[in-house]
C-alpha positions in Angstrom: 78.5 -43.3 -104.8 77.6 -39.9 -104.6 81.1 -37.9 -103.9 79.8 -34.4 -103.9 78.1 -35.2 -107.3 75.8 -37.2 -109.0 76.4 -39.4 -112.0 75.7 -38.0 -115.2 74.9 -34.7 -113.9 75.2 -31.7 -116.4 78.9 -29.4 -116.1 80.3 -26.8 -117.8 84.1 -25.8 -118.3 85.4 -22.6 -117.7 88.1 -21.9 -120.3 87.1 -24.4 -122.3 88.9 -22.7 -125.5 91.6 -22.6 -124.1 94.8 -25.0 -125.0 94.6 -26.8 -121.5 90.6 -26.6 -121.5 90.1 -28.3 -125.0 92.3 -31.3 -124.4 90.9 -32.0 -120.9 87.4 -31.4 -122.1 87.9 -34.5 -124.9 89.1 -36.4 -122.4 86.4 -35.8 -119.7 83.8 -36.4 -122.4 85.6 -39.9 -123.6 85.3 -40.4 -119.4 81.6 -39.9 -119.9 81.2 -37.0 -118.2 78.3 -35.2 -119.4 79.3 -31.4 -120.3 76.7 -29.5 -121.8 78.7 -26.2 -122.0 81.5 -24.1 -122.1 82.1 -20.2 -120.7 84.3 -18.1 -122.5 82.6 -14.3 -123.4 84.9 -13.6 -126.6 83.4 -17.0 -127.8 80.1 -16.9 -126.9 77.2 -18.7 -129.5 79.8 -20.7 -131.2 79.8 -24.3 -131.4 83.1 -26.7 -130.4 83.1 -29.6 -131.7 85.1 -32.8 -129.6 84.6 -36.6 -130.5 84.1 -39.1 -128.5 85.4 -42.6 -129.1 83.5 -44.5 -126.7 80.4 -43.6 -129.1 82.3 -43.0 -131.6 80.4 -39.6 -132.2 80.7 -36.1 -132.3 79.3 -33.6 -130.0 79.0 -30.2 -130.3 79.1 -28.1 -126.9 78.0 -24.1 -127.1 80.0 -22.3 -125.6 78.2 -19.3 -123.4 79.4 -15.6 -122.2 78.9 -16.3 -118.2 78.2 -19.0 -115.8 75.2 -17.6 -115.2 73.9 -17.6 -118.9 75.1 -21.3 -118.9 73.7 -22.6 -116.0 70.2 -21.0 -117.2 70.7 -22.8 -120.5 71.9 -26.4 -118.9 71.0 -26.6 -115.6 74.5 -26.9 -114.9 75.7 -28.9 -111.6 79.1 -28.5 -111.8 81.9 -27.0 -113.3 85.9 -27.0 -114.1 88.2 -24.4 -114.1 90.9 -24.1 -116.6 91.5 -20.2 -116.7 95.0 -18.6 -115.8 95.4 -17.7 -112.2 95.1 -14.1 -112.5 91.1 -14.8 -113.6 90.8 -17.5 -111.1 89.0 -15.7 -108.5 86.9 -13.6 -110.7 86.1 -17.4 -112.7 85.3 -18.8 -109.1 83.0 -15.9 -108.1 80.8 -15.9 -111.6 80.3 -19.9 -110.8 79.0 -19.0 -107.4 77.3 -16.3 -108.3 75.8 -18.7 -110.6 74.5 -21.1 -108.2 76.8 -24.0 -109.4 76.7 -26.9 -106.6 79.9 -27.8 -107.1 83.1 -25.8 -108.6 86.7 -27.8 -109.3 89.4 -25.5 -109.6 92.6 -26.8 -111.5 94.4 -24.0 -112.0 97.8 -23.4 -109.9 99.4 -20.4 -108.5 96.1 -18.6 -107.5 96.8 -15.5 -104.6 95.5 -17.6 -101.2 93.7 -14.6 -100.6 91.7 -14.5 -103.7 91.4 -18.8 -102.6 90.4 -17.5 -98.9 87.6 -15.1 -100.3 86.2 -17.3 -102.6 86.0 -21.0 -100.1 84.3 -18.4 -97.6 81.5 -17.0 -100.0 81.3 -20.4 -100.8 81.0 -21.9 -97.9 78.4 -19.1 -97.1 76.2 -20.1 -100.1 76.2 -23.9 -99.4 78.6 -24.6 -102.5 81.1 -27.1 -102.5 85.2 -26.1 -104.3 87.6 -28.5 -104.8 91.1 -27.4 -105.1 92.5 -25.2 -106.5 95.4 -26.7 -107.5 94.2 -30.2 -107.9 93.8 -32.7 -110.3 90.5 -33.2 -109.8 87.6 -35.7 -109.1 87.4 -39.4 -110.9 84.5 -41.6 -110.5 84.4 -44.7 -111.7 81.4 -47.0 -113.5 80.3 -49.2 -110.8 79.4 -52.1 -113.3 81.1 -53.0 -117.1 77.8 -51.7 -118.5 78.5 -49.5 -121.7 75.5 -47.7 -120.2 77.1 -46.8 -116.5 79.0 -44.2 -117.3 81.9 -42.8 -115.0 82.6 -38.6 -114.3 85.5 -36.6 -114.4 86.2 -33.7 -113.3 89.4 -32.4 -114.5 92.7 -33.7 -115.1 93.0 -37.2 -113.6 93.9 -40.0 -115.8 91.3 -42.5 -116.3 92.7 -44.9 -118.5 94.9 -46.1 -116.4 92.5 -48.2 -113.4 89.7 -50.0 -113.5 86.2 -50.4 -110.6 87.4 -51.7 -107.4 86.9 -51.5 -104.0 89.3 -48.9 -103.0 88.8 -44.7 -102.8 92.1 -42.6 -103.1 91.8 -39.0 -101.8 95.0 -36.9 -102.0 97.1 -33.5 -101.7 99.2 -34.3 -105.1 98.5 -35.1 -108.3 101.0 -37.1 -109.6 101.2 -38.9 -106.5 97.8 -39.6 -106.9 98.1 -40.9 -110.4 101.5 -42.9 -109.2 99.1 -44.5 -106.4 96.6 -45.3 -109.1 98.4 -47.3 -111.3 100.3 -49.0 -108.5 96.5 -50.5 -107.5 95.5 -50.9 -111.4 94.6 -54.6 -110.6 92.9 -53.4 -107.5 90.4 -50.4 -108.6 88.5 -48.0 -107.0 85.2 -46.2 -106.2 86.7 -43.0 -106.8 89.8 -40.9 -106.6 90.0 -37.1 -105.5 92.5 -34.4 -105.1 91.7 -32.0 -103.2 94.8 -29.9 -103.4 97.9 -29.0 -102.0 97.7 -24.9 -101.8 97.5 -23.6 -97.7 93.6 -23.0 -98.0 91.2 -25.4 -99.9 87.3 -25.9 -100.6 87.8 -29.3 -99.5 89.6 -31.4 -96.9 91.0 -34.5 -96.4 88.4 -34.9 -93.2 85.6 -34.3 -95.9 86.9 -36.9 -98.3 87.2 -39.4 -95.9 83.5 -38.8 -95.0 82.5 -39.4 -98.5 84.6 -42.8 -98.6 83.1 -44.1 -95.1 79.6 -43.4 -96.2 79.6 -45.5 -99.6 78.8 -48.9 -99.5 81.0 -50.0 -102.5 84.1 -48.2 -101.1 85.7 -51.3 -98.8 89.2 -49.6 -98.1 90.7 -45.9 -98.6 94.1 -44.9 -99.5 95.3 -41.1 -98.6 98.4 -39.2 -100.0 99.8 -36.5 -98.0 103.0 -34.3 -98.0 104.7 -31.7 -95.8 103.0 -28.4 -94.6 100.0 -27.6 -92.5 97.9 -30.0 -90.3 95.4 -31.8 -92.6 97.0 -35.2 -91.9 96.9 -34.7 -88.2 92.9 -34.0 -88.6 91.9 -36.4 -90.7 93.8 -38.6 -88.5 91.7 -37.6 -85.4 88.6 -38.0 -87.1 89.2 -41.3 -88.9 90.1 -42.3 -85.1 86.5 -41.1 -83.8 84.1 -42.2 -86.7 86.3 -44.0 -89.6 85.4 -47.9 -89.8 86.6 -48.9 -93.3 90.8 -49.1 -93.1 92.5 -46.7 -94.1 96.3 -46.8 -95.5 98.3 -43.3 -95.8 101.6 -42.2 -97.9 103.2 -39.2 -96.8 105.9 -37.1 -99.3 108.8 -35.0 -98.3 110.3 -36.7 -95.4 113.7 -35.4 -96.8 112.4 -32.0 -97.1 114.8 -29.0 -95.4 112.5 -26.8 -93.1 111.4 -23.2 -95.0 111.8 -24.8 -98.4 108.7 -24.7 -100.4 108.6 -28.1 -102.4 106.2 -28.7 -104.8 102.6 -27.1 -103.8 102.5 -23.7 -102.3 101.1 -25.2 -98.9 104.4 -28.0 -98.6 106.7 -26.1 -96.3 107.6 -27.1 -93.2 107.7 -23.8 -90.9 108.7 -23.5 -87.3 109.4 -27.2 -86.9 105.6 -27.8 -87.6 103.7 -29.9 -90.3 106.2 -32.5 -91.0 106.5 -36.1 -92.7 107.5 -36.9 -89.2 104.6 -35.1 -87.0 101.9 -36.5 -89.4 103.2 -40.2 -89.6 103.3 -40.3 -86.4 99.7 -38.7 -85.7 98.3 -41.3 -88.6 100.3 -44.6 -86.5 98.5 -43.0 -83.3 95.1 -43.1 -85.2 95.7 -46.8 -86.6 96.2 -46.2 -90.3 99.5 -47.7 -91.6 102.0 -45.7 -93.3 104.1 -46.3 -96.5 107.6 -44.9 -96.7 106.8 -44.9 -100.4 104.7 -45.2 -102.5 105.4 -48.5 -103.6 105.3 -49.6 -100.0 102.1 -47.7 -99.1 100.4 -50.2 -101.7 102.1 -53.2 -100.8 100.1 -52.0 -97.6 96.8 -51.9 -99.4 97.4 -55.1 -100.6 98.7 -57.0 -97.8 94.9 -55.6 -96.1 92.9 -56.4 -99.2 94.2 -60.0 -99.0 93.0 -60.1 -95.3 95.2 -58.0 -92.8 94.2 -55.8 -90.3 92.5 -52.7 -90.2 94.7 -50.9 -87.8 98.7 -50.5 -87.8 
């Protein structure tokens, strides 16, 4: 599947260098993600050196003073964010600036303004963010081949699911990895977080699009939580156009109203964008809902083993 990237295409890390940056960068590499670059202008023309035990090689990556210098070099598709939030925006406007199809933004705590002014220029340009405040984007190899090689894009653990037939999208990132290893024996197509801040590149409604058009993806799980109205869209839209079934987990149905819990965007404000509201608009739309996690995948598997696609 395609997921707003192709396989194998080149990326580059922003903050590479950096504590966070280095371990996440050997891990996308042992993913097989192919990065050709990091950007960090104090470092620029040096060489870091990560291994990676599925070839069981070393690669060097150069690291290069902009996004723009590195895209020039690599032909860059893509790249991850790991810089503190106070360079966030500037970090998210160089990788625009820089023509980069597709920008995933880890980082937490990032001003929503800074957020707003960067999705819009993106938006604007035709380039794709995910996040911030995600975990990322996981493909996985479609066949056992040695030679198919998966992609990920930030912080998502891969070693713990195999290929299967399912595609995870979500607001949280430990839920999402929680979700994951429940459904181990399962697999999936793909898993992505698109983030739990008030304004992000990417929506549930344009997850759910990618998941409907891939032949491989059979079934889709989606995690939400408390604040905003993303559940209630993507529940209207999977009710219009979605086919494939869909089965849904919502956090913080104990949450008090005006308490921020978790993610910057979980609040529940003026009685609106609660566990309640959205349950209820998912039911209305078809799609199941788990109390918990552990129920939302006995969900998944009670449909994988031949139950219906609508609650």
């Amino acid at each position: 599947m395609t997921l707003f990237i192709e396989d194998d295409a080149p990326v580059i890390v922003q903050g590479m260098t950096g504590h966070q940056g280095m371990n996440h960068t050997a891990r996308m590499l042992n993913a097989g993600t192919n990065i050709v670059g990091g950007v960090n202008p104090r470092k620029a023309g040096q060489n870091v050196t990560f291994h990676v035990n599925m070839s069981d090689s070393d690669v060097d990556v150069p690291v290069y003073a902009t996004c723009n210098e590195a895209e020039k070099a690599t032909g860059a598709k893509a790249s991850v964010i790991f810089v503190p939030p106070r360079f966030a925006k500037d970090a998210m406007l160089e990788a625009i600036e820089a023509g980069i199809g597709l920008i995933v933004v880890i980082t937490e705590g990032i001003p929503v303004a800074d957020t707003a002014y960067c999705v819009e220029l993106a938006l604007r340009k035709g380039i794709r963010i995910i996040g911030p405040n995600c975990p990322g984007l996981l493909k996985l190899p479609e066949t056992d081949d040695p030679a198919d090689r998966g992609i990920n894009l930030g912080i998502i653990p891969d070693g713990i699911v195999s290929s299967g037939p399912l595609g995870l999208v979500s607001k949280s990132g430990t839920l999402t990895y929680q979700l994951m290893g429940e459904l181990s024996d399962i697999g999936f197509t793909a898993c992505v977080g698109v983030g739990g801040d008030p304004i992000v590149g990417t929506t549930l409604v344009e997850a759910l699009q990618q998941f409907e058009a891939d032949e491989h993806t059979k079934a889709v799980v989606m995690i939400g939580e408390i604040g905003g109205n993303a559940e209630q869209d993507a529940a209207a839209w999977a009710k219009d156009h979605m086919t494939k079934p869909v089965v849904a987990y919502i956090a913080g149905f104990t949450a008090p109203e005006g308490k921020q819990m978790g993610h910057a965007g979980a609040i529940v404000s003026g009685g609106k964008g609660t566990a309640k509201d959205k349950k209820e608009a998912l039911e209305a739309a078809g799609i199941s809902v788990g109390k918990t996690p552990g129920q939302a995948a006995q969900l998944v598997r009670q449909l994988m083993n031949g139950g219906t696609s609508k609650a």
